[in-house]
Each structure stands twice: as structure tokens, then as C-alpha cells.
N, CA, C and O of each residue as an XYZ file, in Angstrom:
648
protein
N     199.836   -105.128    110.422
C     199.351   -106.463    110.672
C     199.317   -106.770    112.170
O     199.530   -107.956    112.420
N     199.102   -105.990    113.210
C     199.342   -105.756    114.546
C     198.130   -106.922    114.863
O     198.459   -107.995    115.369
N     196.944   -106.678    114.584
C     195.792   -107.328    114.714
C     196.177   -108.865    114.647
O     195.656   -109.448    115.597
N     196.908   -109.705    113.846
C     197.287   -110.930    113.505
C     198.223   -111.521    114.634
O     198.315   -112.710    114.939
N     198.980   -110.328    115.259
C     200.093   -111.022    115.586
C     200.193   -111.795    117.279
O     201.184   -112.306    117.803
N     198.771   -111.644    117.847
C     198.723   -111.911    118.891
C     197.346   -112.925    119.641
O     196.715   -112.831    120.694
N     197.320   -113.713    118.678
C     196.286   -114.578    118.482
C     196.482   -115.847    119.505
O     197.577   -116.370    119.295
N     195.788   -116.458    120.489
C     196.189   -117.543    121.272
C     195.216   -118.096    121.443
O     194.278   -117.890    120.674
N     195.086   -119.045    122.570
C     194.300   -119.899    122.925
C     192.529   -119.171    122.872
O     192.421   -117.960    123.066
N     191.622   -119.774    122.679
C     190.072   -119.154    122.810
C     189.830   -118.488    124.491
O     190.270   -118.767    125.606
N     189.053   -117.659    124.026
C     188.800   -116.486    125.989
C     188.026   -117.018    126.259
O     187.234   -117.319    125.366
N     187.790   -117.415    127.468
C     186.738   -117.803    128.428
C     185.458   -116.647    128.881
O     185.508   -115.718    129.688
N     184.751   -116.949    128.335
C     183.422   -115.734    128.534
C     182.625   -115.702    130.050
O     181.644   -116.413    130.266
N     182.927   -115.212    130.582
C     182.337   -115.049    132.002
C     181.038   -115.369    132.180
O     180.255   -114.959    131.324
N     180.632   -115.983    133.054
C     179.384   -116.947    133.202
C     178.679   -115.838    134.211
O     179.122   -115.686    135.349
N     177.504   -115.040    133.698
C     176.720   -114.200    134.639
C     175.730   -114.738    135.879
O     175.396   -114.098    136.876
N     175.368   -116.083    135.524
C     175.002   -116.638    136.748
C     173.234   -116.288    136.481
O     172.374   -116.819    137.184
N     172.939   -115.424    135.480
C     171.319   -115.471    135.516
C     170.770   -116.283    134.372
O     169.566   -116.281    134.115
N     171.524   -116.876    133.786
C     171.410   -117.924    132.178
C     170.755   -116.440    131.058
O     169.886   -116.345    130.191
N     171.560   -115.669    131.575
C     171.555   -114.879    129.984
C     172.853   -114.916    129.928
O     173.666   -115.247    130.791
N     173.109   -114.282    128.047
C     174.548   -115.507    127.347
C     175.129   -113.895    127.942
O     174.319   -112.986    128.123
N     176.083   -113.780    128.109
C     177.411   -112.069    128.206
C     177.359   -112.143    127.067
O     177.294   -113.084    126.276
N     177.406   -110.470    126.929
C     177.625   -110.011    125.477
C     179.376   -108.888    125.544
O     179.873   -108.399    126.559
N     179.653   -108.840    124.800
C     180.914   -108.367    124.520
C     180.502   -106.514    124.232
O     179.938   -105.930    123.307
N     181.079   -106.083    125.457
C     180.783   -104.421    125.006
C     181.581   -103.799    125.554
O     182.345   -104.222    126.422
N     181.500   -102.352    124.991
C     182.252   -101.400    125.403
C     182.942   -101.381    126.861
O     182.163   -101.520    127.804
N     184.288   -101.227    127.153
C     185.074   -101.099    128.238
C     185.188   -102.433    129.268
O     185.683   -102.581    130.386
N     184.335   -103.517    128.137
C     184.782   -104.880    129.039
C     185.810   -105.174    128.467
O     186.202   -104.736    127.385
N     186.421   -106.095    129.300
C     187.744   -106.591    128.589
C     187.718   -108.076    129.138
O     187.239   -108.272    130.254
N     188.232   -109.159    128.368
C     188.130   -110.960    128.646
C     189.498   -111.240    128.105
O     189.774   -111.133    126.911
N     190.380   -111.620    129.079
C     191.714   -112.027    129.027
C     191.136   -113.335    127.678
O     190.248   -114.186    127.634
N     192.553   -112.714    126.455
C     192.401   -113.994    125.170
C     191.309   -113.230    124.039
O     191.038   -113.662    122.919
N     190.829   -112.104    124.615
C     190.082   -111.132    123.146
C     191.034   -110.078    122.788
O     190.478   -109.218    122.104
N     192.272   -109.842    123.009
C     193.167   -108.758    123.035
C     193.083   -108.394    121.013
O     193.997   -107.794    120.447
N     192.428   -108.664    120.624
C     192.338   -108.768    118.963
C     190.782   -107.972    119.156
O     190.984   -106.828    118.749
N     189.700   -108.058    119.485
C     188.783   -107.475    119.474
C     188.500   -106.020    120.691
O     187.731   -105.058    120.689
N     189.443   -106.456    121.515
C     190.257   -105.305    122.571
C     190.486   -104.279    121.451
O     189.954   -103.169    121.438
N     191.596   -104.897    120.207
C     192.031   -103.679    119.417
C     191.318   -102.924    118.573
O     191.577   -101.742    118.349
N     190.153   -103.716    117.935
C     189.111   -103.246    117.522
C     188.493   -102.228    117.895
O     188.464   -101.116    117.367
N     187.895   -102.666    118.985
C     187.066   -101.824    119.977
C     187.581   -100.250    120.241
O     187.017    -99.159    120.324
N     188.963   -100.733    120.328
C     189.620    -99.448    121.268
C     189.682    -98.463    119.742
O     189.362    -97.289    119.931
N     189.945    -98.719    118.719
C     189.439    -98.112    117.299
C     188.427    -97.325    116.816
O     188.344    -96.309    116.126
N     187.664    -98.094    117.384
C     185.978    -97.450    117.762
C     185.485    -98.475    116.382
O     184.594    -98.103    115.619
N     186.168    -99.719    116.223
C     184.854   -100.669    115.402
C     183.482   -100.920    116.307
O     183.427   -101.147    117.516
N     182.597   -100.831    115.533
C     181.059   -101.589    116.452
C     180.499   -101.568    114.972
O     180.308   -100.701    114.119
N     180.281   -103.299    115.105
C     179.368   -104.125    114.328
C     177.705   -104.382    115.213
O     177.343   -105.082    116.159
N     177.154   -103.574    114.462
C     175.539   -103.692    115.439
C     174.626   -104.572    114.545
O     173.561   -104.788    115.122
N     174.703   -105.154    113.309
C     173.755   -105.708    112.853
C     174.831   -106.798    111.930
O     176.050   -106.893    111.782
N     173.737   -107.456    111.480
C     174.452   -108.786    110.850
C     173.646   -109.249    109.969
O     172.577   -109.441    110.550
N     173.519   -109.686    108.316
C     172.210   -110.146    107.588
C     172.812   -111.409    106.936
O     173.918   -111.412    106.396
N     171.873   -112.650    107.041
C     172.353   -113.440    106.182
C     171.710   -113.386    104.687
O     170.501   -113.180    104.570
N     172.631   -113.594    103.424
C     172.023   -113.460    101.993
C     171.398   -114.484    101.489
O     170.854   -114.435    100.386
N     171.409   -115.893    102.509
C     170.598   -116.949    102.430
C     170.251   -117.692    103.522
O     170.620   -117.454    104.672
N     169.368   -118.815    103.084
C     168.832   -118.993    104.331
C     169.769   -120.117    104.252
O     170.419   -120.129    105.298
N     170.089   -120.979    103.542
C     171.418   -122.101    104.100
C     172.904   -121.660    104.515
O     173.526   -120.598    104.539
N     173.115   -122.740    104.770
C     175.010   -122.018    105.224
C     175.479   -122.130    103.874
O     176.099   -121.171    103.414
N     175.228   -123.442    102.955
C     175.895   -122.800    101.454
C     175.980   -121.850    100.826
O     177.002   -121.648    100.172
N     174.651   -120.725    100.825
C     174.104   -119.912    100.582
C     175.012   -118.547    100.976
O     175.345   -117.648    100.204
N     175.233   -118.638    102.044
C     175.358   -117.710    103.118
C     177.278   -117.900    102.963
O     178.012   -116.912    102.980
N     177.689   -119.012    102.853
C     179.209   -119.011    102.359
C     179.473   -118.347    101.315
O     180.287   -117.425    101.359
N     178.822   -118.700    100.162
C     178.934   -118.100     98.627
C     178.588   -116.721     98.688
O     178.634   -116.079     97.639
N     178.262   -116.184     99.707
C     177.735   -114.563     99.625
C     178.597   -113.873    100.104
O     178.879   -112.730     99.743
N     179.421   -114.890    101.506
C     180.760   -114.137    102.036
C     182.003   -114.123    101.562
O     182.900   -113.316    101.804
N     182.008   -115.157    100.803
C     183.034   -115.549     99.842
C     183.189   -114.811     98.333
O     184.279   -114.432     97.904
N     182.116   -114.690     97.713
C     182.425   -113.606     96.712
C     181.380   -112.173     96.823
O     181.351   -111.323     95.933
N     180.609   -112.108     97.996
C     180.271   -110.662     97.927
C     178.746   -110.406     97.225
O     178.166   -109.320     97.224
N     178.192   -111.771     96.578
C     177.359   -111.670     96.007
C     175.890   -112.345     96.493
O     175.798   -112.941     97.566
N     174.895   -112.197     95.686
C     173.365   -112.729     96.557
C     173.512   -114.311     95.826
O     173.729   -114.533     94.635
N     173.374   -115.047     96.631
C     173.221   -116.494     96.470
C     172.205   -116.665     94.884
O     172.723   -117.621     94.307
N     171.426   -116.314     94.308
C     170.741   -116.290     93.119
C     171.537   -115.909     92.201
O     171.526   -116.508     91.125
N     172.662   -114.504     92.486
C     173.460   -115.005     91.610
C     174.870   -115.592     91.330
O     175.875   -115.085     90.832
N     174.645   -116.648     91.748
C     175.757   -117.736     91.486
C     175.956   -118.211     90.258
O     174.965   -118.585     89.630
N     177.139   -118.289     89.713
C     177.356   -119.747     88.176
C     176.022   -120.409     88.091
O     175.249   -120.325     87.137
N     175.816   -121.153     89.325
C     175.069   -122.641     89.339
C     173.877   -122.182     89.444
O     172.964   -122.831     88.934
N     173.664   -121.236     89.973
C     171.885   -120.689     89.707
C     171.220   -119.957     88.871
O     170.015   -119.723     88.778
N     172.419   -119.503     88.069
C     171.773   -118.908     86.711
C     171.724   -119.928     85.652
O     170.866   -120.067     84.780
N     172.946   -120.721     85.905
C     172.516   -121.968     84.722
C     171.444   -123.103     84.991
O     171.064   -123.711     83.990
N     171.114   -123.326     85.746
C     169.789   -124.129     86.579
C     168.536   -123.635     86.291
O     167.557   -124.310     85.973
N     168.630   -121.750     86.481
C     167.495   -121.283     85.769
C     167.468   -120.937     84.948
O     166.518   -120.207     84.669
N     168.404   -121.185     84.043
C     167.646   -120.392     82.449
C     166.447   -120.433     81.718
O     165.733   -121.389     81.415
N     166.399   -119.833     81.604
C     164.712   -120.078     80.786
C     163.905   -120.394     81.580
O     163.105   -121.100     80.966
N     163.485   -120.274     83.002
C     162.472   -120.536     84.101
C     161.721   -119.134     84.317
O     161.979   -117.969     84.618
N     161.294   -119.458     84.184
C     159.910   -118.367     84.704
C     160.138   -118.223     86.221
O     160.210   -119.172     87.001
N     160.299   -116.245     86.710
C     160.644   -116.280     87.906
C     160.619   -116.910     89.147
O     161.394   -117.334     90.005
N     159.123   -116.781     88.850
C     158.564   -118.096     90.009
C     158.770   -119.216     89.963
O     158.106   -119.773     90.837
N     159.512   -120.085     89.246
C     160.098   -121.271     89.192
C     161.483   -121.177     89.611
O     162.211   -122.167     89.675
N     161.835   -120.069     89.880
C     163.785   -120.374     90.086
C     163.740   -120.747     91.304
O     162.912   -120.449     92.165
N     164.851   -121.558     91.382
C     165.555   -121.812     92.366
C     167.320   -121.629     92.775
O     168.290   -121.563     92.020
N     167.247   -121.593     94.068
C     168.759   -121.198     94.641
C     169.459   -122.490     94.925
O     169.180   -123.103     95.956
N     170.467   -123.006     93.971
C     170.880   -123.893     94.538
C     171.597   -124.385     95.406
O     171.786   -123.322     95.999
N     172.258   -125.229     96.085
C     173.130   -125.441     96.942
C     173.969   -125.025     96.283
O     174.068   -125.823     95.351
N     174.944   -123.950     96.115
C     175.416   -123.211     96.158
C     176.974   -123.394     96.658
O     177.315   -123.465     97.838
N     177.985   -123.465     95.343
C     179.282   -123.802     95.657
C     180.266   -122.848     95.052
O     180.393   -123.054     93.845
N     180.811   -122.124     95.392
C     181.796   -121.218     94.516
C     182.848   -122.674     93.440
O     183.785   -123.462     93.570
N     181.914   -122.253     92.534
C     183.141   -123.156     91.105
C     182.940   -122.295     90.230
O     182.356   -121.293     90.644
N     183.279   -122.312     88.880
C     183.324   -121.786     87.865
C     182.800   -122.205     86.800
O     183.527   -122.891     86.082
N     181.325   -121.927     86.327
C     180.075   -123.104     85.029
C     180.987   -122.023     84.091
O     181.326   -120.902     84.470
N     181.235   -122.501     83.054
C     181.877   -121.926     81.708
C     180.777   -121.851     81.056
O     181.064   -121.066     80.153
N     179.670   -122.160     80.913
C     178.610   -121.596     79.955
C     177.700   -120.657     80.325
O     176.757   -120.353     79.594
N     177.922   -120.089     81.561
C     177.349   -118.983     81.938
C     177.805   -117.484     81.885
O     178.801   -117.231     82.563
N     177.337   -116.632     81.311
C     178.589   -115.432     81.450
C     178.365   -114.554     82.886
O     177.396   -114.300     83.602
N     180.227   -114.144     82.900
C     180.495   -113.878     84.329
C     180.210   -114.903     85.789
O     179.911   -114.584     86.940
N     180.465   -116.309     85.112
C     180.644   -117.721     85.548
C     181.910   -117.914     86.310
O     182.138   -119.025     86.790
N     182.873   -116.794     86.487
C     184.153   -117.178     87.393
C     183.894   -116.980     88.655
O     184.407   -116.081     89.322
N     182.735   -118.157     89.243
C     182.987   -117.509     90.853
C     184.151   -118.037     91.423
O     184.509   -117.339     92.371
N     184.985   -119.136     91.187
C     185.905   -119.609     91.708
C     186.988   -118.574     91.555
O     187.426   -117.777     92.384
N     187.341   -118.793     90.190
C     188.675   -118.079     89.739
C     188.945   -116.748     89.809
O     190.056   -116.418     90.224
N     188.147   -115.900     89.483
C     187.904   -114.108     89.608
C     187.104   -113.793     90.794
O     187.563   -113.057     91.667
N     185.840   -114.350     90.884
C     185.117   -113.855     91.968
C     185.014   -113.933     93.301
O     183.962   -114.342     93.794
N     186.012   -113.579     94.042
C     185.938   -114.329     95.011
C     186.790   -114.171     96.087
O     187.937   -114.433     95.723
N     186.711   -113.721     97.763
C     187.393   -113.310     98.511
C     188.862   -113.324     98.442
O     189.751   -112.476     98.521
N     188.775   -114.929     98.222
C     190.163   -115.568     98.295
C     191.216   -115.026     97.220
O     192.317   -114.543     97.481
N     190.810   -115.156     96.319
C     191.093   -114.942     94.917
C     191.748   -112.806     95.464
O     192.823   -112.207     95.439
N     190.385   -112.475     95.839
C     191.324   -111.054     95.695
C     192.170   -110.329     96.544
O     192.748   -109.247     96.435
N     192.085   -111.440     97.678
C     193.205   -111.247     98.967
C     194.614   -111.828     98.449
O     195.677   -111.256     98.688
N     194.515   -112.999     97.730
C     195.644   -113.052     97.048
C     196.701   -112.655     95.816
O     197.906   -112.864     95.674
N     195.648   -111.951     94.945
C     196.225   -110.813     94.101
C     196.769   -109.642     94.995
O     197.661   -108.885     94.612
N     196.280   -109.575     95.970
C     196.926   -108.059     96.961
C     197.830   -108.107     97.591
O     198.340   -107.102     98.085
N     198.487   -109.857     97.819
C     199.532   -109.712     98.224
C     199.484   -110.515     99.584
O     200.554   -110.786    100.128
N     198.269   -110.915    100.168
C     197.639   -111.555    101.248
C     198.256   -113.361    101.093
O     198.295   -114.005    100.044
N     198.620   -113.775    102.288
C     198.396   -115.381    102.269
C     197.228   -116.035    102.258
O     196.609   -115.595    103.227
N     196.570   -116.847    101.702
C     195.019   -117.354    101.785
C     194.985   -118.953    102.234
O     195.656   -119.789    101.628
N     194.058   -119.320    103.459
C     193.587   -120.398    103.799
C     192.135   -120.455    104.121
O     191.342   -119.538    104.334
N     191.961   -121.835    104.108
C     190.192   -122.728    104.381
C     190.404   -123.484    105.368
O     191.425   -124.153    105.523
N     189.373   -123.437    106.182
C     189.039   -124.198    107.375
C     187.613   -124.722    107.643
O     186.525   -124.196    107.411
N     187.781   -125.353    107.937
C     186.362   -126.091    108.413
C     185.441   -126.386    106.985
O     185.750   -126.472    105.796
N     183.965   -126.510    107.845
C     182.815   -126.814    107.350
C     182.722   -126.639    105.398
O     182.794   -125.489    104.964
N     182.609   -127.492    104.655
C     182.553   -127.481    103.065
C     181.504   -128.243    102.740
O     181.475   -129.304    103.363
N     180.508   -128.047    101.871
C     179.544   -129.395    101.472
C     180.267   -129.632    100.656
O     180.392   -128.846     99.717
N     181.094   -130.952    100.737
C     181.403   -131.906     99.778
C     181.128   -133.074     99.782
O     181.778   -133.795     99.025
N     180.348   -133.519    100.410
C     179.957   -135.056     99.928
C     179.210   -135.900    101.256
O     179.695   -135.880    102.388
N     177.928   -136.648    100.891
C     177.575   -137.392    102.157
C     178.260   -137.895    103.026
O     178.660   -137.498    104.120
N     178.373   -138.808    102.462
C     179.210   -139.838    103.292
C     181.103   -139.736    103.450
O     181.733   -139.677    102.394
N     181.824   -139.723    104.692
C     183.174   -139.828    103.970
C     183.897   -140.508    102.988
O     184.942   -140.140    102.452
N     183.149   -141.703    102.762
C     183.967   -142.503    102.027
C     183.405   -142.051    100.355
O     183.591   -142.974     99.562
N     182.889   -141.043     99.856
C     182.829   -140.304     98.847
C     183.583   -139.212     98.650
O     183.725   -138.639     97.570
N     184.111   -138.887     99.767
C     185.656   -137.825     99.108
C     186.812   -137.905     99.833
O     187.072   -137.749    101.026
N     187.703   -138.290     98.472
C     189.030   -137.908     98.219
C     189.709   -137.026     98.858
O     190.262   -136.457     97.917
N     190.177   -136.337    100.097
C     190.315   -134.796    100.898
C     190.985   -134.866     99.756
O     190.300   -134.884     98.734
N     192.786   -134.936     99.594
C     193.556   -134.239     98.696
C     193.191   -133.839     97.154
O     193.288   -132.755     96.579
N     192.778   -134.996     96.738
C     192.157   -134.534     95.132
C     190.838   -133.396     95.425
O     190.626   -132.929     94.306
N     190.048   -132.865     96.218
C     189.412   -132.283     96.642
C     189.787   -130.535     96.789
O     189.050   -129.558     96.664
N     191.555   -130.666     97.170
C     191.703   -129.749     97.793
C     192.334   -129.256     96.120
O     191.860   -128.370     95.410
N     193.400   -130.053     95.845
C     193.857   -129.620     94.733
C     192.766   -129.595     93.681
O     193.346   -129.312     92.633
N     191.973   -129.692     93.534
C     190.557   -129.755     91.756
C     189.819   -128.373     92.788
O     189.671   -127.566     91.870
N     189.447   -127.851     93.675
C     188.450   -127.237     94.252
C     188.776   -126.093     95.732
O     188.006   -125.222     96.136
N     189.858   -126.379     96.189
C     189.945   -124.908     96.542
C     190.899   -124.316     96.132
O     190.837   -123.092     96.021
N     192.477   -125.276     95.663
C     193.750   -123.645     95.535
C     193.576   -123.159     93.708
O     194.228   -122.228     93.235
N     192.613   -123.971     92.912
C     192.110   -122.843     91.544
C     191.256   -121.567     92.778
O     191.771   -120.465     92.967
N     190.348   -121.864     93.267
C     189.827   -120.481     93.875
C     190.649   -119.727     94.772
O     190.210   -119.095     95.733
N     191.643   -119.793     94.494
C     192.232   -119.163     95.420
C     192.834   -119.153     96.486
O     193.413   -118.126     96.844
N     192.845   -120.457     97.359
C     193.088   -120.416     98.774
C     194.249   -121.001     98.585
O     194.187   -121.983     97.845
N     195.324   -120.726     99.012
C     196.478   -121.580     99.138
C     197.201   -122.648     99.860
O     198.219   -123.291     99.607
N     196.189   -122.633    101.035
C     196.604   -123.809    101.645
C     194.605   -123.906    102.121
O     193.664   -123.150    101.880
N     194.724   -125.221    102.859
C     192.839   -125.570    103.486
C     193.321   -126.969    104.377
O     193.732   -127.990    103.826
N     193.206   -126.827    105.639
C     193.106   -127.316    106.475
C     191.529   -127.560    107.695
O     190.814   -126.648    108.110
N     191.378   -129.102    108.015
C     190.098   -129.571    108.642
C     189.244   -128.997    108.092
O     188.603   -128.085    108.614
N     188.988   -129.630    106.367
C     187.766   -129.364    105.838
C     186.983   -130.612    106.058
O     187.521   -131.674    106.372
N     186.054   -130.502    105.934
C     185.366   -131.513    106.746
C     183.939   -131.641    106.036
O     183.271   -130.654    105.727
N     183.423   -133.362    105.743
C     182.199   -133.746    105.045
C     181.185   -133.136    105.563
O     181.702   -132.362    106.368
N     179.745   -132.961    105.618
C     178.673   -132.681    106.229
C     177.266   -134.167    105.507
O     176.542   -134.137    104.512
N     177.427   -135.130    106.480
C     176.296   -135.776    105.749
C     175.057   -135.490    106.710
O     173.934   -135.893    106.406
């Protein structure tokens, strides 16, 4: 767990002075990346990146259980019986539809869920679509009905998106 144990304040990315952004590469080093320092020195290199949807809901539910946003609980029961060209992807929430089979994205399917069968501590942060306006959600009843069934055991600065 070497990687975890030395986590601090965010690194300051060196300002090149020609308004192109610095990119992070081989044999640079930025006092406060000593975690991607360790990486590196490993020989990790991540060269490409795909999103599985085009929303961030989309694109959560794909990193979160591993799967293509179409097939979610909520988008197979939305389309049943639709003719291909009629489906749609919905906003897209890891829960669990009981009338769909293989409908546990919350409970079975799901990052959280299998980092914590392994023995892992699990938390949530940030960004969640839960509700327009703030004064439509509840944080605590929120946290307890909707993230620690999926798995996460604690969720801190989750936050509305209207």
C-alpha cells in the first residue's frame, strides 16, 4: 500500500510560458506527484483514455461497474420491447431495478462493492446527479438509501448538480 501512504497537498504544474498546458512525462518530476513518480518509475504509461458515454452519468456507471452505459438496470428496463432504433441511454445511476435480470448494479455490480469484498476500505466524493435543486435532497437519507447498499462505506462532499 506504499502508493497510498504519501499523499499531500495538490503539485503545482509548472507554467511553460508559451500557453501550451505541461504534460507529465518521462524523467520529469513536480514536487507533490511523488504517487505518480511511483508509477512512472514502474514503467506505468497510460497513453489513451475512452469514454463509454457521452454524459458524465454515463461515463460514471461505466467506471463504476465496468460496463457500457446501455447496459444498465435502468436502460434495459426503459427499453424493453423498443425497437433498436428507439432505445435510449438513460441518465444512468448505479441502483438496483429488481425486474430486470442481472439488475444488481448497485449491490453485486460494481467497483465499490468488489473492493470491499477484497478486503479494501470504500469511499465517494464529489459530483452525484441527485437532484435539481438543493432543497430536493436529503444528503443523509441519500447517503444511507443510495450509496453504503452499493457499497461505499463512507461518501463525503457529494454534491447536487442543477
Amino acid at each position: 500500500m506504499a502508493f497510498f501512504e504519501e499523499w499531500g497537498s495538490p503539485a503545482h504544474f509548472p507554467n511553460t510560458g508559451d500557453g501550451k498546458k505541461w504534460h507529465y512525462d518521462k524523467g520529469d518530476s513536480v514536487n507533490g506527484l511523488v504517487n505518480i513518480d511511483w508509477l512512472l518509475q514502474r514503467r506505468l504509461r497510460m497513453t489513451q483514455a475512452y469514454g463509454a458515454g457521452a454524459n458524465c452519468g454515463t461515463s460514471r456507471y461505466s467506471t463504476m461497474t465496468g460496463r457500457y452505459p446501455s447496459r444498465s438496470a435502468m436502460s434495459r428496463k426503459e427499453n424493453t420491447g423498443e425497437t433498436i432504433s428507439w432505445a435510449k441511454i438513460s441518465n444512468t445511476k448505479v441502483q438496483d431495478v429488481v425486474d430486470v435480470v442481472d439488475g444488481e448494479d448497485c449491490t453485486v455490480y460494481n467497483l465499490a462493492q468488489v473492493l470491499k469484498e477484497a478486503g479494501y476500505r470504500t469511499g465517494a466524493v464529489g459530483k452525484w446527479h441527485l437532484a435539481r435543486t438543493e432543497s430536493q435532497f436529503d444528503y443523509d437519507t441519500f447517503i444511507d438509501e443510495n450509496m453504503i447498499p452499493c457499497g461505499f462505506e463512507t461518501a463525503e462532499a457529494i454534491y447536487t448538480v442543477p
